[in-house]
C-alpha angles and dihedrals in degrees: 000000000000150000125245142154124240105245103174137337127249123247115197131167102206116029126182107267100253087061097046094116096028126117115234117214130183107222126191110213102233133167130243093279082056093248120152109256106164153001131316122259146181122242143167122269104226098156102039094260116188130217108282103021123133109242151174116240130192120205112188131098084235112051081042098056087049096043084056101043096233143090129283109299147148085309131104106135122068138168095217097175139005111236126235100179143353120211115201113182101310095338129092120190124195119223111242111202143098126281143132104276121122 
């Protein structure tokens, strides 16, 4: 697992069939301060994350197949929570950033 923040969505035309009614984010790995640390990639929305929002990813067939209640499939990337906050040691830090939530 990993956090990441939702940098953009996905728009396809023509998705594999397992997919047909899924969600596709584009996540940037970062680490608790919210600083970029890796790649984009493209994972699949399973909490109804926004653009912006701060949020925990699992990338593993696995873990996947388990998030989305089925068998494996075409999936290994899932956001699997959105962040509020993140405590390191003594310090929190809020997430800034976009989102849904009211």
């Amino acid at each position: 697992m990993f956090l990441a923040r939702v940098v953009g969505e996905v728009v396809a035309t023509v998705k594999h069939a397992a997919l047909s009614s899924q969600r596709l984010l584009l996540v940037r790995p970062v680490n608790p301060a919210g600083a970029a640390t890796g790649r984009t990639a493209i994972a699949l929305d399973s909490v109804d994350a926004g653009t912006g929002d701060l949020v925990l990813v699992v990338d593993e067939g696995n873990g996947a197949a388990q998030v989305l209640r089925r068998s494996r499939g075409p999936v290994r990337t899932v956001i699997v929570g959105v962040v509020d906050a993140v405590d390191v040691g003594r310090e929190e830090t809020r997430p800034s950033g976009g989102g849904k939530r009211a």
